[in-house]
ROMAR-751400 format. One record per residue (C-alpha): x, y, z; residue in one letter. Coordinates in nm, 2 decimals. Example, Ala and Ser with C-alpha at 12.3 -4.5 7.8 and 13.67 -1.06 7.14 Angstrom:
{{1.23 -0.45 0.78} "A"}
{{1.37 -0.11 0.71} "S"}
//
This chain:
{{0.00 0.00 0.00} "X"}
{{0.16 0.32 -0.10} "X"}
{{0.17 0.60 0.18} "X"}
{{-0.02 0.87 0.16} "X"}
{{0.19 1.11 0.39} "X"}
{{0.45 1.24 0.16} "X"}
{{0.16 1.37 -0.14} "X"}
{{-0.01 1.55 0.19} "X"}
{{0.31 1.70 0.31} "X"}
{{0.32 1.86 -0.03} "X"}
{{-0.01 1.90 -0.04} "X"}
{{0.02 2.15 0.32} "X"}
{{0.32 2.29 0.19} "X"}
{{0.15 2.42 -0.13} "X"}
{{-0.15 2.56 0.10} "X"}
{{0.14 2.73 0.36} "X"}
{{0.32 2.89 0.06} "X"}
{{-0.05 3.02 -0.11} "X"}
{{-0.07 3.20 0.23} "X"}
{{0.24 3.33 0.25} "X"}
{{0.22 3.48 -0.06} "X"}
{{-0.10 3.55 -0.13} "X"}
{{-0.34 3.56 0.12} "X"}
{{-0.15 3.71 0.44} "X"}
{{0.18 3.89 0.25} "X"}
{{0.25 4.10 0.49} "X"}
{{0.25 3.85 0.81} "X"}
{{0.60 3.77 0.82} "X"}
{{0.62 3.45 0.63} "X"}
{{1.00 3.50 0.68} "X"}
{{1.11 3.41 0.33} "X"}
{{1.05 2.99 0.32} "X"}
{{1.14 2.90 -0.04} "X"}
{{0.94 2.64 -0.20} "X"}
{{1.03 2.32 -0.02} "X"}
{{0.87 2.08 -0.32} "X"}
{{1.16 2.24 -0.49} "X"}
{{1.43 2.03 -0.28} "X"}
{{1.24 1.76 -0.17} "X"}
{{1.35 1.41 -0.29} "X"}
{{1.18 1.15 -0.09} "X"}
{{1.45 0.87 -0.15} "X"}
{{1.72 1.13 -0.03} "X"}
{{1.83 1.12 0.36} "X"}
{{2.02 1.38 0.57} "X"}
{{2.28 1.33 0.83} "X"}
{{2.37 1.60 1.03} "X"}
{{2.67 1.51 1.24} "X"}
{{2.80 1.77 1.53} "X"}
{{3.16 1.76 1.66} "X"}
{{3.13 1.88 1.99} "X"}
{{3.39 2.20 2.00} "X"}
{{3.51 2.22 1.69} "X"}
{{3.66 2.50 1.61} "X"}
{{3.67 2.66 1.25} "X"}
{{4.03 2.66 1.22} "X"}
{{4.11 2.31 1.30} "X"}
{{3.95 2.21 0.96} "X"}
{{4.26 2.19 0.74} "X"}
{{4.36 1.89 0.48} "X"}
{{4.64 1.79 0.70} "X"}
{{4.47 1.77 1.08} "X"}
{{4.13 1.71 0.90} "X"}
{{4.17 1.56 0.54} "X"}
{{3.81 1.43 0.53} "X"}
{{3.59 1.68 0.66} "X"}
{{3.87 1.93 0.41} "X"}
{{3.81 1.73 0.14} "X"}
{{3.39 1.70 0.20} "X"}
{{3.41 2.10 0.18} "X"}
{{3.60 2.11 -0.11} "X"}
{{3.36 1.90 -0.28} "X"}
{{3.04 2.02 -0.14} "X"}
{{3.00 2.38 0.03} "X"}
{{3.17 2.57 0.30} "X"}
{{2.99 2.79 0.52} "X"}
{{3.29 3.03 0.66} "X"}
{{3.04 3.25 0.88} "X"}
{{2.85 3.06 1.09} "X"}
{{2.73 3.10 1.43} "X"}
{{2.64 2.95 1.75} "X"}
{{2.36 3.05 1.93} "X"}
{{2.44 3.28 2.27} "X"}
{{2.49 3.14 2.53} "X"}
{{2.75 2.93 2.36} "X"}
{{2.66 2.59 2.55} "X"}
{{2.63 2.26 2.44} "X"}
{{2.30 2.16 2.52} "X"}
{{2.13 2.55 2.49} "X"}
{{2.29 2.51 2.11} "X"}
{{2.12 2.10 2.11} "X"}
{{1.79 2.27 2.18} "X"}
{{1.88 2.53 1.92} "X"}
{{2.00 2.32 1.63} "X"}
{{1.63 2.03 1.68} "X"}
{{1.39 2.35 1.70} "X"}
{{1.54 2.65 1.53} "X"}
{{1.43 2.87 1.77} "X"}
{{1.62 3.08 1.98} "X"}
{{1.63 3.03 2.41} "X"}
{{1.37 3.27 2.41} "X"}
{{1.15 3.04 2.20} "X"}
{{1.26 2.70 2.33} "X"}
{{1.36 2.80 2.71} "X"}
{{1.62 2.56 2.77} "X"}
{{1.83 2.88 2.91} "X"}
{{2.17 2.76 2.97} "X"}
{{2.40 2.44 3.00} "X"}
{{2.26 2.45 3.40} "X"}
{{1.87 2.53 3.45} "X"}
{{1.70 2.67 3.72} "X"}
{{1.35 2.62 3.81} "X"}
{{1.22 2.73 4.14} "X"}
{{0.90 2.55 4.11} "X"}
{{1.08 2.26 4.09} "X"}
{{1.34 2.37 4.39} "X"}
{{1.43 2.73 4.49} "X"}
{{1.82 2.60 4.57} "X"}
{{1.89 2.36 4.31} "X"}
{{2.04 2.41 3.99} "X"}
{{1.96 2.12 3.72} "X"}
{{2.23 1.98 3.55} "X"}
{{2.05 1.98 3.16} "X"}
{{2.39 1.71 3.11} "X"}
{{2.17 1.44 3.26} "X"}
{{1.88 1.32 3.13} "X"}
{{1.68 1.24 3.40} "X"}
{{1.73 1.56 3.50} "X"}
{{1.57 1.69 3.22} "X"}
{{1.27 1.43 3.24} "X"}
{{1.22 1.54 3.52} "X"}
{{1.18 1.87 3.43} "X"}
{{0.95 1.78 3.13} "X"}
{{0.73 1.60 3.39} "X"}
{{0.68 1.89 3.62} "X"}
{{0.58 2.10 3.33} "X"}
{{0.35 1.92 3.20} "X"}
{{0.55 1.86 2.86} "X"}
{{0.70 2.21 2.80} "X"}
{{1.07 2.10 2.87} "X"}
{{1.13 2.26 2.60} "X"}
{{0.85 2.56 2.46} "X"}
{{0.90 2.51 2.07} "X"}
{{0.80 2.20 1.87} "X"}
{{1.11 2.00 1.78} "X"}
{{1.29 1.84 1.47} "X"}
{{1.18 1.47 1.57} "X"}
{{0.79 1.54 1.63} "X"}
{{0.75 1.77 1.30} "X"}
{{0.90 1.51 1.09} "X"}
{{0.70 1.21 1.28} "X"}
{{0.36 1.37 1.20} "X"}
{{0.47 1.42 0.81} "X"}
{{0.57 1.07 0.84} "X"}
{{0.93 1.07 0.81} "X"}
{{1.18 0.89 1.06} "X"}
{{1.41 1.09 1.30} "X"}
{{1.68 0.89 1.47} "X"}
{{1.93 1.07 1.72} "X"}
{{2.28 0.89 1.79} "X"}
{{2.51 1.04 2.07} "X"}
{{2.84 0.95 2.23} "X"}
{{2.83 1.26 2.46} "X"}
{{2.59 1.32 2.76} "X"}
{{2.27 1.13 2.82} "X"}
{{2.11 1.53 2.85} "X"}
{{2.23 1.64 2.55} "X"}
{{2.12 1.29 2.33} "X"}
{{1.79 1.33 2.54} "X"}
{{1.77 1.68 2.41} "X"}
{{1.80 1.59 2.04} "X"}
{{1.49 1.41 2.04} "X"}
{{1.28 1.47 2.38} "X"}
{{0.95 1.33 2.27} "X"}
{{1.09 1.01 2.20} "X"}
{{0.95 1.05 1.79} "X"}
{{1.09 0.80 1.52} "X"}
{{1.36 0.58 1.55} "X"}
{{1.44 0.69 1.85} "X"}
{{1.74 0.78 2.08} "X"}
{{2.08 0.61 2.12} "X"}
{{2.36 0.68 2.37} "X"}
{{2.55 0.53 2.56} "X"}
{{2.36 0.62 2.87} "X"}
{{2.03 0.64 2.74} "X"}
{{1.84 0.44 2.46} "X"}
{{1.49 0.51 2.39} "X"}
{{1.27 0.34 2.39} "X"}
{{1.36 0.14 2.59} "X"}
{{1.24 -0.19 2.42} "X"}
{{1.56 -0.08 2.17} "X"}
{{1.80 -0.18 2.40} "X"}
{{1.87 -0.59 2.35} "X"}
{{1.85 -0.47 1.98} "X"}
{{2.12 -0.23 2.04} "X"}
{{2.33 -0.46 2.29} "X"}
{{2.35 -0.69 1.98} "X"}
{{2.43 -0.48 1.70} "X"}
{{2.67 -0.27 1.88} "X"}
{{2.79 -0.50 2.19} "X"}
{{2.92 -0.34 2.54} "X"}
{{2.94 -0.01 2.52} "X"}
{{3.30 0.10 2.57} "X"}
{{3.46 0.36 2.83} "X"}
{{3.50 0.68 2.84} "X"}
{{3.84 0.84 2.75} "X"}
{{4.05 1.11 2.62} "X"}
{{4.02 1.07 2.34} "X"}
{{3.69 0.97 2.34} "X"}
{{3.76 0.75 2.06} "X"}
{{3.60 0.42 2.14} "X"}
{{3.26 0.58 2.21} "X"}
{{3.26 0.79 1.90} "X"}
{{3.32 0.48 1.66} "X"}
{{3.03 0.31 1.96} "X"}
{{2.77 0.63 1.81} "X"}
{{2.88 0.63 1.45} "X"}
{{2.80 0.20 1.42} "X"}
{{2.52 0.31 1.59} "X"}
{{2.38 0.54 1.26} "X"}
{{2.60 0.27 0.99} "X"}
{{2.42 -0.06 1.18} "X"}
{{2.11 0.04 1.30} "X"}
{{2.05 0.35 1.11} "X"}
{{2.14 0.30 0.78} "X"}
{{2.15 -0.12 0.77} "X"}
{{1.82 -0.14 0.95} "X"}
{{1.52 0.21 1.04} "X"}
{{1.68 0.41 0.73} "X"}
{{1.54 0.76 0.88} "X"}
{{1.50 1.07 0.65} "X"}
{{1.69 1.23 0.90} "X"}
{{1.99 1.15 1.11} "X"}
{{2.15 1.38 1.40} "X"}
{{2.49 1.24 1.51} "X"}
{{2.67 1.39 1.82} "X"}
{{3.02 1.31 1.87} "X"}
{{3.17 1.42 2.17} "X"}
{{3.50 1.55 2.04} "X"}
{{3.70 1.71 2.02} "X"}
{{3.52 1.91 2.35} "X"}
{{3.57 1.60 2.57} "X"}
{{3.92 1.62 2.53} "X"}
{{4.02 1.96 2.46} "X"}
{{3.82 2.10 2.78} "X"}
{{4.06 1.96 3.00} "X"}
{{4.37 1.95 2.78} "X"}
{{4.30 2.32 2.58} "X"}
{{4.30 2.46 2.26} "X"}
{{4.53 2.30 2.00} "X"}
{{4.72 2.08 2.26} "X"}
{{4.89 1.79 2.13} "X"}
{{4.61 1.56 2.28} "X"}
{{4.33 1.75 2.15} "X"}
{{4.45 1.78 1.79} "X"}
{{4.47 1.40 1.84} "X"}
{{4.12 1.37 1.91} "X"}
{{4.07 1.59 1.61} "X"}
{{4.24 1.35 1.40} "X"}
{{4.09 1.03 1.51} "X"}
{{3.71 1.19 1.49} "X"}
{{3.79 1.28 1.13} "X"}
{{3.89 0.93 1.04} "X"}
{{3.53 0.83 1.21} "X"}
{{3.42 1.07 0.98} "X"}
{{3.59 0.91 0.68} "X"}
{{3.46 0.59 0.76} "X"}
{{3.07 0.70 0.70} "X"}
{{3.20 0.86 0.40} "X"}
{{3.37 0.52 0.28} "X"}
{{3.05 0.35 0.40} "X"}
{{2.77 0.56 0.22} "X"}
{{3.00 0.49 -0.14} "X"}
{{3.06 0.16 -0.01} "X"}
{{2.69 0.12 0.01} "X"}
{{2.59 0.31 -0.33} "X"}
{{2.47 0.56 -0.10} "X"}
{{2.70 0.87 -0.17} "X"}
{{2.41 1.02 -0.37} "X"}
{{2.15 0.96 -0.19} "X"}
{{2.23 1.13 0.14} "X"}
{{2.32 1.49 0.24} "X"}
{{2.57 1.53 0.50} "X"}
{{2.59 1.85 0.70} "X"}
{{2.90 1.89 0.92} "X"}
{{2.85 2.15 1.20} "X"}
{{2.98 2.17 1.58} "X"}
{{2.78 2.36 1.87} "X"}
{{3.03 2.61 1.94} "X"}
{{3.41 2.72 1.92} "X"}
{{3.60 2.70 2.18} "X"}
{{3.89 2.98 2.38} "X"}
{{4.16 2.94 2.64} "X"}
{{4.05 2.97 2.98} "X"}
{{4.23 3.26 3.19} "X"}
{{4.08 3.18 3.52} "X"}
{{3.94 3.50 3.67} "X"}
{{3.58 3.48 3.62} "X"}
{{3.38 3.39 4.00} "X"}
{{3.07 3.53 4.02} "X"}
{{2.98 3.34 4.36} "X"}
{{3.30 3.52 4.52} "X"}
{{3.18 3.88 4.41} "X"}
{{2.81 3.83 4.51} "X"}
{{2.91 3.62 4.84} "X"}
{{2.69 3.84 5.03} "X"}
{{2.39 3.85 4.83} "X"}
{{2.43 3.47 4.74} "X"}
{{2.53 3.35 5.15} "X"}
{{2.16 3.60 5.23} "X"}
{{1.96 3.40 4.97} "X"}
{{1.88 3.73 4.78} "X"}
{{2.07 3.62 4.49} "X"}
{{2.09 3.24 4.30} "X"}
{{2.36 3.20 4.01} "X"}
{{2.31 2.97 3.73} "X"}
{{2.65 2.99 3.55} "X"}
{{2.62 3.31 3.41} "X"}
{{2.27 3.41 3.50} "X"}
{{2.17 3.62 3.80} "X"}
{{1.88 3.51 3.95} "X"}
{{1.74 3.79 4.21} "X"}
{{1.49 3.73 4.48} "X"}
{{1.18 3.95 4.40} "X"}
{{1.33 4.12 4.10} "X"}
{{1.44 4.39 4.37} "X"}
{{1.53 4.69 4.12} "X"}
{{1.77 4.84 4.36} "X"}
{{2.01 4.53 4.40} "X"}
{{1.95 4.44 4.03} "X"}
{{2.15 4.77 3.97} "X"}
{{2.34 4.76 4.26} "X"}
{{2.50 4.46 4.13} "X"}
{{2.52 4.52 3.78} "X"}
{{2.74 4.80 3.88} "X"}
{{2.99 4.58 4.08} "X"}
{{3.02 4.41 3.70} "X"}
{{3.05 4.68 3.52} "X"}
{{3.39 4.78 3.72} "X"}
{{3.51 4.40 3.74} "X"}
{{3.76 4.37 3.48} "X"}
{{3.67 4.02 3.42} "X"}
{{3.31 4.07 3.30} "X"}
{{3.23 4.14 2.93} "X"}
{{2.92 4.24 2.79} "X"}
{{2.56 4.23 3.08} "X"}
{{2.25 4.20 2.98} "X"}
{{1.93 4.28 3.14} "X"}
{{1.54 4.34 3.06} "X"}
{{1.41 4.54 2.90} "X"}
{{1.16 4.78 2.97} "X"}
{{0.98 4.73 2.67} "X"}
{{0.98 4.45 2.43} "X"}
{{1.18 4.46 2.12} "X"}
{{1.41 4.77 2.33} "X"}
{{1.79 4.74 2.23} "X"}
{{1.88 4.88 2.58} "X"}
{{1.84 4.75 2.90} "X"}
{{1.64 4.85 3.18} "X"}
{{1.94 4.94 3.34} "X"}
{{2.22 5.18 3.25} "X"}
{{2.53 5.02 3.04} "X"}
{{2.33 4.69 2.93} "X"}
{{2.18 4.60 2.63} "X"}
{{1.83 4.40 2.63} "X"}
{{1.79 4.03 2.64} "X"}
{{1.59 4.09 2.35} "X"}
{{1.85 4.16 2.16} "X"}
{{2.01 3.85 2.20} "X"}
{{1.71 3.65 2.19} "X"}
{{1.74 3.57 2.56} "X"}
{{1.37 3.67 2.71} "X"}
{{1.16 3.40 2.82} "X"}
{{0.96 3.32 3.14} "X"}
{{1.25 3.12 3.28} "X"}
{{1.51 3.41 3.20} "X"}
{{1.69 3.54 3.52} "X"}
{{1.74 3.91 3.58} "X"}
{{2.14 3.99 3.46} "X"}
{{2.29 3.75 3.18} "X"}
{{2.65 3.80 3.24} "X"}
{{2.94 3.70 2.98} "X"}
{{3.33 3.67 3.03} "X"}
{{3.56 3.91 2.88} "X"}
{{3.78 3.78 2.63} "X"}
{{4.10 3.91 2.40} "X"}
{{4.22 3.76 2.11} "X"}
{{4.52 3.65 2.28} "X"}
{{4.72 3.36 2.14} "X"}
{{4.78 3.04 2.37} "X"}
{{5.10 2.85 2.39} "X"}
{{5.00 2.65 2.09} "X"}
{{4.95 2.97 1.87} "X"}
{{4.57 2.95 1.87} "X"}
{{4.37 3.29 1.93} "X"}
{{4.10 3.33 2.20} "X"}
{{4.11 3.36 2.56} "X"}
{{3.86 3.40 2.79} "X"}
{{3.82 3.52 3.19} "X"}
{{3.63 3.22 3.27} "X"}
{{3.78 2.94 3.50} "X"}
{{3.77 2.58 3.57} "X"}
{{3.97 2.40 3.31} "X"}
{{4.19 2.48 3.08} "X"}
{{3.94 2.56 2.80} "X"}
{{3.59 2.59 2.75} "X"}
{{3.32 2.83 2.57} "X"}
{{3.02 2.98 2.67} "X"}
{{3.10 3.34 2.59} "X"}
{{3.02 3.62 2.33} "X"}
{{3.32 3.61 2.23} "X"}
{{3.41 3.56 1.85} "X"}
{{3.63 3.31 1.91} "X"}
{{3.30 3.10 2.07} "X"}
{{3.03 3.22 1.86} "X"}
{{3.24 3.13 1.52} "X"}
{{3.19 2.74 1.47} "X"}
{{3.21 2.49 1.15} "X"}
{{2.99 2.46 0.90} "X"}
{{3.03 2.23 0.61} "X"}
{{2.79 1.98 0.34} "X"}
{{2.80 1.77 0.05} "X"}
{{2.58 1.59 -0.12} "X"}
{{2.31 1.51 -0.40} "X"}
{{2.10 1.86 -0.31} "X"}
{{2.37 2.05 -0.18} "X"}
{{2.61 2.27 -0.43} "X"}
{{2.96 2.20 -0.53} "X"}
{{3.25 2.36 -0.46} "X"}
{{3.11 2.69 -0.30} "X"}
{{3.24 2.88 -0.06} "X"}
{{2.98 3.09 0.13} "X"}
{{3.03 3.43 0.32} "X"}
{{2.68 3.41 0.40} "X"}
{{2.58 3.43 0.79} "X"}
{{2.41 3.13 0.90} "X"}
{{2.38 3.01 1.24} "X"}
{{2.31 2.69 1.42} "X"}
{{1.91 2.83 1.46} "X"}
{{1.89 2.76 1.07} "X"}
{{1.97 2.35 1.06} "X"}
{{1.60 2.25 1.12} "X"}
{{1.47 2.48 0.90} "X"}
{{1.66 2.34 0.64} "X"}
{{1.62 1.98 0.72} "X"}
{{1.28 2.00 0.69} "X"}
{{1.31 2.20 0.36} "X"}
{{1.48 1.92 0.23} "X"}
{{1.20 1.65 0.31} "X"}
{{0.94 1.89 0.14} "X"}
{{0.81 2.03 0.53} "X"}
{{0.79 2.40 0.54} "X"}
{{0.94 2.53 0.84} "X"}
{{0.68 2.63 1.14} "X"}
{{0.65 2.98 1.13} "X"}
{{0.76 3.00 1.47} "X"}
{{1.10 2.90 1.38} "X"}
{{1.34 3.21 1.41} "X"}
{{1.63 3.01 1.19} "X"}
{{1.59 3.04 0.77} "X"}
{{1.65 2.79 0.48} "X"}
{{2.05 2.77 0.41} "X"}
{{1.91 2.84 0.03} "X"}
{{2.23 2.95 -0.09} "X"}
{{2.40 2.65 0.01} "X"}
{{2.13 2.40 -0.16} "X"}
{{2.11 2.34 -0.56} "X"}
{{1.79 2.48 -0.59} "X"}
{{1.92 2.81 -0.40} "X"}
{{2.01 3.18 -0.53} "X"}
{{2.42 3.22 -0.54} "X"}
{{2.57 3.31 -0.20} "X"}
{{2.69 3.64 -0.39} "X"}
{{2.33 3.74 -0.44} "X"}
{{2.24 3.72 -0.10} "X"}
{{2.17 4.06 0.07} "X"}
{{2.34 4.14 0.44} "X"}
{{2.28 4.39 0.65} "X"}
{{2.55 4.40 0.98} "X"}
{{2.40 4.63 1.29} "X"}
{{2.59 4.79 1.61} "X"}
{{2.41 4.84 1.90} "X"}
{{2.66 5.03 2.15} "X"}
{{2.56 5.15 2.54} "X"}
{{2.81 5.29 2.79} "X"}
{{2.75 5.42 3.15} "X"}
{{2.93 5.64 3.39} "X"}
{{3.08 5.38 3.68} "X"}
{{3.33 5.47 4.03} "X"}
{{3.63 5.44 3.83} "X"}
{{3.54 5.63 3.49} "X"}
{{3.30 5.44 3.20} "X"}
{{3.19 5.12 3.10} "X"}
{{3.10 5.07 2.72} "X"}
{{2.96 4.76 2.56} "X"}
{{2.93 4.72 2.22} "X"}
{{2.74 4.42 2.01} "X"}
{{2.76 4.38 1.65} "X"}
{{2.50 4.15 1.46} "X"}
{{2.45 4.04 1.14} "X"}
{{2.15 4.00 0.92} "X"}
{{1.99 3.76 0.64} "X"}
{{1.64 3.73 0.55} "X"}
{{1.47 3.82 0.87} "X"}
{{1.71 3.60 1.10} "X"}
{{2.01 3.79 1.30} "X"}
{{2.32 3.61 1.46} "X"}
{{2.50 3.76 1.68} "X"}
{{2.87 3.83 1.58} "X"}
{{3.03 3.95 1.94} "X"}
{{3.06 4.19 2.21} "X"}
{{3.35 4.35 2.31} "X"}
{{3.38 4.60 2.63} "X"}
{{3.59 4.87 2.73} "X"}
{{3.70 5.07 3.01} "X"}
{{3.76 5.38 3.07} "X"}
{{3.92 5.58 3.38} "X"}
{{3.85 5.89 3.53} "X"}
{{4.18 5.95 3.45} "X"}
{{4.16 5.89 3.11} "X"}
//
């Protein structure tokens, strides 16, 4: 019996686009292209994230697979991870495309004071997070996902992870399609003597992570490809962050990590030809952030001791949480930032929506970094950074601490992360200066199974990297400054953010802070 989905996907995606363009024009039907142009129901899509992986680590000789799938396919050279630059706030980004102030997973550490007014939720363990979408009544996260818009178009989803249970969980919350697997976590669980068999013991964990990388990507090759076949495939490896948190940027250990997840790489490659399936699937290479040396001043429980020891303030990495939204110690304490040399750009709300400022002197809005939500605390505060070179020549450092690398920041050296494709609907041999951001993968994989994007989405279509898509020359781009200062104890403080924008969807590029004296 043929299925009847597929012809009513296209059906709904004519009646969306008639709409869009006719009937409501002026409703912001944020530029969705035609997606019966680019949809080929016997093509798949794997999307495969290496956790950290910086931009400038793809080169032929540490990298000569993922080099040589750019040369061949396209290159995105300006894309961008979503703010805060954490893993499992960039998860939730890349399976909704939707901002944290559409989704509300707010950081890589959640609070949720109806759950517990003292606790701060881990979002790197699942049960955690199930736990969370319990109390909630569903609404872990607040935007539809990747897995359940495909599953109701009936198309298969099937999320593979070697790196936290949280973050697998993440990819595919509502347990749609094929499913999850993880090391930690399969789902459902009636997968699991399945999985035991294909894939046998899973391995330890080390640095390199190797053995449970090759554990994830057999995971898409035996079960994926060899036995579901989804339309859609995310794959999560957990390097080169697993190693290079602890060991840094461009350490010898790290860059072998690099190397030995590019050679998993090269094995789905080999596979997919080995398979006849080299034009039949799209592969998108991406990672969730970059990464920067840690300098080791950053201690926001030290410099609110008083407040934090009274229980008028709770601090969730880098969100202030304030008891009663007290105005007066919201700026009292913004203040003690803005004169702490180890604090970058702070961001509070504002006092009207869509404001670029705000509601206290020297910030700028959460708005404008798509940070307002019901769960948002009351001062977002990033590290400062420099463009400092570390011991191994690589640019970026950062005032946070802990180990010796990490991300998190608005820094550039964060927010820039990888971007590469090849395959049967993606153009070859382009190079894109394009912005594109992490927000834009789901709109795209849906584009290419012939499901226009919800209109809640805030990512676009990555047209200009597709065959069916205008030149990455044509496309227009508009770059915005939004700058702020205020008059502090020791002279000025002065924040500046600079954003880009494509098509109705901004990224945010950085933000850098300066000083100034009384003296000066």
């Amino acid at each position: 019996m043929i299925d009847p989905r597929p012809r009513l996907a296209r059906v709904i995606a004519s009646f969306f686009l008639l709409v869009c363009v006719v009937i409501l024009p002026g409703w912001g039907c944020r530029h969705w292209p035609d997606p019966n142009r680019a949809a080929r129901l016997d093509h798949s899509t794997l999307l495969i994230v290496l956790d950290g992986l910086r931009p400038d680590y793809v080169t032929a000789e540490l990298m000569p697979n993922l080099h040589a799938l750019g040369q061949r396919g396209v290159i995105g050279r300006n894309h961008h991870s979503v703010f805060p630059t954490v893993t499992r706030v960039n998860a939730a980004s890349m399976v909704t495309g939707s901002y944290p102030a559409r989704h509300g997973l707010m950081g890589n550490s959640v609070y949720f004071p109806e759950i517990s007014a003292d606790t701060k939720f881990s979002t790197g363990n699942a049960a955690h997070l199930q736990r969370i979408e319990a109390a909630t009544g569903g609404r872990l996260l607040t935007a539809p996902s990747l897995g359940e818009i495909l599953q109701k178009e009936g198309r298969k989803f099937l999320a593979v992870s070697s790196g936290s249970s949280g973050s697998a969980f993440l990819l595919n919350h509502k347990i749609t399609g094929a499913g999850i697997i993880n090391p930690e976590l399969v789902l459902p669980s009636s997968l699991q003597p399945r999985v035991t068999e294909l894939l046998g013991p899973v391995p330890p964990e080390a640095s390199p992570n190797t053995s449970l990388n090759r554990w994830a990507v057999d995971a898409y090759l035996r079960f994926g490809l060899d036995q579901v076949q989804p339309q859609v495939t995310l794959m999560w490896l957990s390097d080169p962050d697993h190693t290079q948190h602890e060991h840094g940027v461009g350490a010898p250990l790290t860059l072998q990590a690099i190397r030995l997840v590019d050679a998993e790489l090269g094995r789905i490659i080999a596979t997919l030809a080995a398979k006849g399936l080299q034009d039949k699937v799209n592969v998108f290479v991406t990672s969730d952030h970059g990464f920067s040396t840690h300098t080791g001043k950053m201690n926001l429980q030290s410099l609110l001791k008083a407040e934090v020891d009274s229980g008028n303030v709770f601090i969730v990495e880098g969100a202030i949480y304030v008891k009663e939204h007290d105005a007066a110690r919201i700026r009292d304490i913004v203040r003690r930032l803005q004169v702490t040399d180890w604090v970058g750009a702070v961001f509070t709300r504002p006092t009207r929506a869509g404001q670029s400022e705000g509601s206290i002197p020297g910030t700028l809005s959460f708005d404008l970094v798509h940070w307002m939500h019901p769960r948002s605390a009351d001062i977002l505060v990033s590290a400062n950074w420099t463009d400092a070179p570390n011991e191994h020549g690589y640019k970026g450092a950062s005032a946070q601490k802990g180990e010796s690398a990490g991300h998190g920041t608005s820094s550039p050296f964060d927010i820039h992360n990888t971007l590469i494709a090849a395959g049967p609907d993606i153009k070859t041999g382009v190079v894109s200066d394009v912005p594109s951001g992490n927000v834009d993968l789901a709109p795209t994989l849906l584009f290419l199974n012939g499901i226009p994007p919800t209109n809640g989405m805030n990512g676009r279509v990555l047209s200009e990297l597709l065959r069916v898509g205008q030149s990455p020359a044509a496309v227009e781009v508009e770059t915005r400054t939004y700058q702020t200062q205020s008059r502090t104890d020791d002279g000025e403080y002065q924040l500046e953010l600079s954003m880009s924008l494509v098509k109705g969807t901004d990224y945010l590029n950085f933000t850098k802070v300066k000083r100034k004296s009384g003296r000066d």
